[in-house]
Structures are given as structure tokens and as C-alpha cells.
N, C-alpha and C positions, 0 to 999 in steps of 0.2 A: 504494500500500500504506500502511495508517495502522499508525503505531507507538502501541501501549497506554500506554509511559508510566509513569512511577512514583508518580503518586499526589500529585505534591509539589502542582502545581497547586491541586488540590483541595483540600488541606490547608492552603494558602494562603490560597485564601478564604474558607473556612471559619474560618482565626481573624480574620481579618479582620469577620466576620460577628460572630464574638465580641465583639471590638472593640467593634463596631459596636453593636450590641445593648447593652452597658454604659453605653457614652455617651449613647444614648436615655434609658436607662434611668438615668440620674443625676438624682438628687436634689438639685437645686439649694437648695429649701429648707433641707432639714435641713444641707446642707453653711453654708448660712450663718447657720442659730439656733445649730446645735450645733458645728460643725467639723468634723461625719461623713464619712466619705468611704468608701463601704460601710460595713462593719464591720469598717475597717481601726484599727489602734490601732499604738503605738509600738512592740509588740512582735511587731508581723505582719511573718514572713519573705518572703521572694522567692519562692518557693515557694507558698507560702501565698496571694499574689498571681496569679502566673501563675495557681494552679486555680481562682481568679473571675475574671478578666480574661483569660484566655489568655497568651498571647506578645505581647509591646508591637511597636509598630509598626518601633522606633527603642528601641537601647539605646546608650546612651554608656557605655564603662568608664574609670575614674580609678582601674583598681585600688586600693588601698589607701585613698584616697579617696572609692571610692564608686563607686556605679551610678547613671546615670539611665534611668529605664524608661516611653517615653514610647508614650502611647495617646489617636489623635487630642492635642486637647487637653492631656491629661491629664498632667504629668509626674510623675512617683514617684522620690524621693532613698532611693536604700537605700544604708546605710554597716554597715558591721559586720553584714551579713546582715539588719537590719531598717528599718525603716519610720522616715523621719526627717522628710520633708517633702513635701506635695502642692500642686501649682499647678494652677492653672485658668488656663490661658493665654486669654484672650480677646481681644487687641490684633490679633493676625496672622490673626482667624479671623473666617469668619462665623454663626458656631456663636450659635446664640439660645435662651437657656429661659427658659421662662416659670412664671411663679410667684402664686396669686393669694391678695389677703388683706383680708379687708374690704369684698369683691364688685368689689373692684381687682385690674387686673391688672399683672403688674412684670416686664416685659422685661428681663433682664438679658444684655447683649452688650456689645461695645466701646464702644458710642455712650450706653449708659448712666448717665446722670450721675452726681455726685455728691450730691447733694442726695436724690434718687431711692434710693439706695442709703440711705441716713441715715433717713430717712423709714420706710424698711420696718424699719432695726433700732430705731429710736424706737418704731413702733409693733408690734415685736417684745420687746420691753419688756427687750434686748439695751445695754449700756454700750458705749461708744467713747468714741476718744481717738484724739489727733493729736500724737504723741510727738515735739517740737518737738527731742529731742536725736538724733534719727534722719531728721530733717528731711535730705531729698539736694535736690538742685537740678534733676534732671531728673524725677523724681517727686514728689508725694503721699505717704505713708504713713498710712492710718487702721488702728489695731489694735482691735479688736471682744472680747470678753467671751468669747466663743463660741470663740476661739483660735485666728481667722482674721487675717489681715493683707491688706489691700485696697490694691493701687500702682491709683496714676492718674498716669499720666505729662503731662507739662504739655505738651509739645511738639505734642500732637496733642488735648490735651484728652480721652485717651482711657482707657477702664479696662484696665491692661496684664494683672491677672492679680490672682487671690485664692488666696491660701495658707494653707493650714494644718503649722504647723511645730512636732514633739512635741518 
């Protein structure tokens, strides 16, 4: 005898699918000329999140502290009910997008160098800087124009993660 079930299943993978579909559908360019991350901005609620992105895969709560609302990749810092800081984890992941400019193409994943990176915002006609009083010892820190912050951790040579923080 098969039991029908309540539907959760479904509903599961279907945000999942959600998810999923987002993360394709991410914009790597503009997240790095501009710091876009949809048409999210420093005043987009939780709410206002979930109804583009669904339900996150993983949510951390720090009550008072803050939310973290993670999708694939993607982590979202909400404090005070809004939008404070977006990473693009790429160190732990095999996640690759591609990007093309000048009949170039620019893979950007973990293995991505540095140089590489620099290259596209030079010829993004984008400012950086290398804020030597925020200098840490196990990463890099480049800070971009665009309101992005790029870690490359030394340890493995690898690009850990790009942020945008309002």
C-alpha cells in the first residue's frame, strides 16, 4: 500500500530548484563592475529575499546578531531585518562562471589568480587597492571601486571568497 504523503518532499525540491536556478542564473559580471547582487541593496528585507531566492539552503541564527542565509555559494548577512553583507564563497566549491571581455574569456573559481582578477578590473576601467592597514597574515585583501572586497588566502594560493558589504 503506498502512503500519499504530505507534499513536503516536493516542496523541497522545488526550492531547491529555486536555489538552483539563481545560482545559474548569477551574474558574475555585474556583481564584480558594480557590487550587484540581484537587485539587492542595503535596504532589502528577509523577506524580500526569500520571494527571489526562495528559502536558503542553511540559515545560521545569532539572534540579535544577525542571520546568515546561505544559498549554494551564496551567503547573505541580514542584521536588523536587512541586507548587510554578500559573499561569494568560492574556496570550498567547485562552482565556475564565466565571464567574457574583449573576445576573452575569464574563469573565475578558486584557482583563479590574482593577476587575472586585476587584469579584468584594469580593463574594467574599475580602481583597487590593497589596504596594507587591513593586511591579515593568512589572506590577501584587494578592495575594488565597485564595493567589492576580494580575500585570496595565501595558504593554498586560492581565491576564498568576494564580498560585497553595504
Amino acid at each position: 500500500m503506498q502512503s500519499k504523503g504530505d507534499g513536503r518532499g516536493k516542496r523541497q525540491v522545488f526550492e531547491l530548484l529555486k536555489i538552483f536556478e539563481h545560482m545559474v542564473n548569477f551574474n558574475i559580471e555585474r556583481y564584480l563592475k558594480f557590487g550587484s547582487v540581484y537587485e539587492f541593496t542595503n535596504q532589502t528585507s528577509e523577506n524580500e529575499i526569500y520571494s527571489i531566492l526562495g528559502k536558503p539552503s542553511e540559515i545560521e541564527d545569532y539572534g540579535k546578531n544577525g542571520r546568515f542565509l546561505h544559498y549554494e555559494n551564496l551567503r547573505l548577512t541580514i542584521t536588523n531585518d536587512r541586507l548587510k553583507v554578500a559573499d561569494l564563497f568560492l574556496m570550498n566549491s567547485d562552482v565556475n562562471y564565466t565571464l567574457g571581455q574583449d573576445g576573452e574569456v575569464l574563469q573565475i573559481n578558486r584557482k583563479t589568480s590574482l593577476l587575472k582578477i586585476l587584469y579584468f578590473f584594469n580593463n574594467s576601467s574599475l580602481k583597487w587597492h590593497i589596504p596594507f592597514d587591513k593586511f591579515k597574515l593568512d589572506y590577501l585583501l584587494v578592495e575594488v571601486s565597485s564595493g567589492l572586497s576580494i580575500f585570496y588566502y595565501y595558504g593554498t594560493e586560492e581565491l576564498e571568497r568576494i564580498s560585497r558589504i553595504w
